[in-house]
MITI-590747 format. One record per residue (C-alpha): x negated, z negated, y negated; residue number from 0; residue in three letters. Coordinates in Angstrom, 3 decimals. Each point is the difference from the previous one (the first is absolute). Layout:
BEGIN
((X Z Y) NUM "ala")
...
This chain:
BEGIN
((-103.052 -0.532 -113.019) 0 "unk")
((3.326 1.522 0.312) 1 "unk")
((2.824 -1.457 -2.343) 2 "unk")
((3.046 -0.822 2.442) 3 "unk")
((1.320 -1.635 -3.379) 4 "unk")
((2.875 1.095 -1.706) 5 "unk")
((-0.346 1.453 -3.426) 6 "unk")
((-0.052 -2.635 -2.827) 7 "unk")
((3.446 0.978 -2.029) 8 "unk")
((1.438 -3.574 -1.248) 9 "unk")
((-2.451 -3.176 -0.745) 10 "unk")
((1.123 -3.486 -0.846) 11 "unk")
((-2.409 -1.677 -2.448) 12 "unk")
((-0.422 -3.129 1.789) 13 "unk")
((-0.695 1.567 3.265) 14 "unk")
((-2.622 2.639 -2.100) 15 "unk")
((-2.256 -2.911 -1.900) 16 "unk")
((0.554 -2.320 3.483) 17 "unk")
((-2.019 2.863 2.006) 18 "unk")
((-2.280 0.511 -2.942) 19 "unk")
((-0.935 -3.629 0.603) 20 "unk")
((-0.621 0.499 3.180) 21 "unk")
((-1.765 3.398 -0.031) 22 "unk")
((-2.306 -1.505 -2.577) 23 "unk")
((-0.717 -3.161 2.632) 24 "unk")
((-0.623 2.327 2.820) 25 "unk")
((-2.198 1.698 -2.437) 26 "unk")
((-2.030 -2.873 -0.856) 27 "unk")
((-0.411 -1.103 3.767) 28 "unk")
((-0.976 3.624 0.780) 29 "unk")
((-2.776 -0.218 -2.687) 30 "unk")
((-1.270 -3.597 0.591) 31 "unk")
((0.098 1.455 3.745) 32 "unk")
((-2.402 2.874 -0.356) 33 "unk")
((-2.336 -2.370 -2.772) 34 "unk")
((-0.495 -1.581 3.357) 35 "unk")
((-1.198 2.787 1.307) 36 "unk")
((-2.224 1.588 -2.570) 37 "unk")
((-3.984 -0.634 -0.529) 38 "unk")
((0.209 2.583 -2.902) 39 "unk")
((-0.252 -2.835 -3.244) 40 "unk")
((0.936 2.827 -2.213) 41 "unk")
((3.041 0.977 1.998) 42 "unk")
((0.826 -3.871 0.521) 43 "unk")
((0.020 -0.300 -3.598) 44 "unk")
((2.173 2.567 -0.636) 45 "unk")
((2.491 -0.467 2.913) 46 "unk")
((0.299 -4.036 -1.211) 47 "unk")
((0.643 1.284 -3.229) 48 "unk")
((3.177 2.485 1.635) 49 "unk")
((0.940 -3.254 2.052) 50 "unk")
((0.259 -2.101 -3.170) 51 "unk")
((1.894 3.010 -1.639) 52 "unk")
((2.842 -0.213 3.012) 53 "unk")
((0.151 -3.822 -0.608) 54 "unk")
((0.724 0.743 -4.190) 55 "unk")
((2.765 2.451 1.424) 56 "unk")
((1.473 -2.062 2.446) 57 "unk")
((0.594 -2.731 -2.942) 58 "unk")
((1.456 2.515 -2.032) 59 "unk")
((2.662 1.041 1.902) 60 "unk")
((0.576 -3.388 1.301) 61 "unk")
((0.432 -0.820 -3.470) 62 "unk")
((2.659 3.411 -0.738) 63 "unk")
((1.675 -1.281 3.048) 64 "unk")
((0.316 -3.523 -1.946) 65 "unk")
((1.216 1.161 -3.365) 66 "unk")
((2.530 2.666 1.542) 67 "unk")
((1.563 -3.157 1.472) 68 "unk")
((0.016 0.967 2.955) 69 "unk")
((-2.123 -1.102 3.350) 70 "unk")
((-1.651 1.042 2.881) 71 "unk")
((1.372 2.339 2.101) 72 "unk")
((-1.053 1.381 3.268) 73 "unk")
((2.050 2.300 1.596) 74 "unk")
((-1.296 1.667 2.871) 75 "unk")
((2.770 2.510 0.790) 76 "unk")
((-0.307 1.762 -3.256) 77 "unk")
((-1.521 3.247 -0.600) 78 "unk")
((-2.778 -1.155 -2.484) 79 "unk")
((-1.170 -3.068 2.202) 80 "unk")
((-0.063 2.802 2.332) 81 "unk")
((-2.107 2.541 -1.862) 82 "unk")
((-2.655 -3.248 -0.970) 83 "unk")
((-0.028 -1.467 3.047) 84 "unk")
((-0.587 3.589 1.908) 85 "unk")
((-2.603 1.744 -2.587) 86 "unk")
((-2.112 -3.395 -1.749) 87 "unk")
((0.841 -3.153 1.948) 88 "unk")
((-0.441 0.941 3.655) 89 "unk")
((-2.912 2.456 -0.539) 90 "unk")
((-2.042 -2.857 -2.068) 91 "unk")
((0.640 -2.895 2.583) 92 "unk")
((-0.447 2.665 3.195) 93 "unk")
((-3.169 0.908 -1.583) 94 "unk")
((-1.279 -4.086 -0.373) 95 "unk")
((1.029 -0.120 3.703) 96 "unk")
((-2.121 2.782 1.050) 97 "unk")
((-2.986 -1.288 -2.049) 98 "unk")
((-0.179 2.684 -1.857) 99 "unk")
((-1.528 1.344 -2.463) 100 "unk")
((-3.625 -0.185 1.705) 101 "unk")
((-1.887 1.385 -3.035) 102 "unk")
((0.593 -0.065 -3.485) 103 "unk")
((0.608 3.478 -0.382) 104 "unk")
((3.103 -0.813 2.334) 105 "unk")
((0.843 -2.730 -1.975) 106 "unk")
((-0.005 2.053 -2.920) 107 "unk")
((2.086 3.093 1.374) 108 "unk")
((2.371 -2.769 1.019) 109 "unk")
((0.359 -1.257 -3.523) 110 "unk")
((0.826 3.569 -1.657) 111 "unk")
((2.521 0.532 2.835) 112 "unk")
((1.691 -3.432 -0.909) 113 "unk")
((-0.315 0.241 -3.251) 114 "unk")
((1.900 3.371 0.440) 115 "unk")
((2.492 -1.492 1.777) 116 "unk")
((0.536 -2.717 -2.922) 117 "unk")
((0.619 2.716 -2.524) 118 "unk")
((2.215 1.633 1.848) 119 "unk")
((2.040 -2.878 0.166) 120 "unk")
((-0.467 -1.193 -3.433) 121 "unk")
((1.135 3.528 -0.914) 122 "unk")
((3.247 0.195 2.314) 123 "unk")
((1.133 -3.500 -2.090) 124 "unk")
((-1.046 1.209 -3.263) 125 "unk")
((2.487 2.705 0.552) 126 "unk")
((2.433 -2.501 1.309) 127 "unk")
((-0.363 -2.612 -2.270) 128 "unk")
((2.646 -0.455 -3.104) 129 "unk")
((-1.619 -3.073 -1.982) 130 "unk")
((-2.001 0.396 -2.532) 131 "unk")
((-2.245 -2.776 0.306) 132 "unk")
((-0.615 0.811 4.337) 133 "unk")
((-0.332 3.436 -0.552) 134 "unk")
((-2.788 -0.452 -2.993) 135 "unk")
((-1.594 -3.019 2.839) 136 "unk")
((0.102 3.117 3.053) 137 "unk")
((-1.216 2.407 -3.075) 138 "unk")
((-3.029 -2.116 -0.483) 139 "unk")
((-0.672 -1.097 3.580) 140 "unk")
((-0.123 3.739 0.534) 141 "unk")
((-2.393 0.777 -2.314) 142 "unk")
((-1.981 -2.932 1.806) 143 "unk")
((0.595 1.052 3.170) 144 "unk")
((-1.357 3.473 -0.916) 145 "unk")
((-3.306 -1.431 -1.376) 146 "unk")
((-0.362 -1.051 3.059) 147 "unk")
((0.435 2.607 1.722) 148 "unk")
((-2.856 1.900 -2.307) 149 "unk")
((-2.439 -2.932 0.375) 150 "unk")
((-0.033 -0.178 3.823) 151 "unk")
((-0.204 3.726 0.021) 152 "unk")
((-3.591 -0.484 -2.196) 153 "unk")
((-0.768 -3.032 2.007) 154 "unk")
((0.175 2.269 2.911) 155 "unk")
((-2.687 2.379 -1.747) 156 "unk")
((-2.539 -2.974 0.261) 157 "unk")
């Protein structure tokens, strides 16, 4: 998909850990979505595990949102709302819609792509971010997101 986003040069906090929340919801429906779909236990299991994971992250950043004092923000004319809703948001949702994926390899190659997408993000606000305590939070959530990336990738190899 072709960006027709802007390029990500200033980021408010609030507005970063508010789409964070939401990416990580969207992430969780996608997952419980395609569980749905899947006859593959051993790919169920590990998919509800990846589900669960975008529930812990959601919490977190809800939580960073809390203690920076600030609250939810959703802002639909800026250029990271944008670049989520463009790249992660629509393409998980349009993909639901379409019942896709029809196989668990799909479902899998779906995964790594989203996943990508996550780190990519998590990467732009790491570079962004001037707290301490957030940018450790992205650092780790990173490092999460990137396992996952690895374990769908040897799911895949199944």
């Amino acid at each position: 998909m072709a960006n027709a986003c802007p390029e990500i040069t200033d980021l408010d906090l609030a507005e970063a850990f508010s789409l964070a929340i939401t990416m990580e919801d969207e992430g969780y429906k996608f997952y419980d979505g395609v569980l749905q779909k899947l006859e593959n236990q051993r790919a169920k299991n590990e998919l509800a595990y990846l589900r669960d994971e975008e529930l812990k992250h959601k919490n977190l950043f809800t939580k960073l949102l809390k203690d920076s004092g600030n609250e939810f923000v959703k802002n639909e004319e800026s250029d990271l709302h944008c670049w989520v809703n463009d790249q992660i948001i629509t393409p998980m949702q349009e993909a639901l819609e379409k019942m896709e994926p029809r196989s668990a390899q799909q479902a899998l190659q779906m995964g790594v792509q989203l996943e990508s997408m996550a780190i990519d993000m998590f990467e732009r606000l790491k570079k962004i971010v001037k707290d301490k305590e957030s940018a450790k939070a992205i650092k780790e959530v990173l490092k999460v997101e990137k396992k996952h990336k690895k374990l769908l990738t040897i799911i895949m190899a199944y």
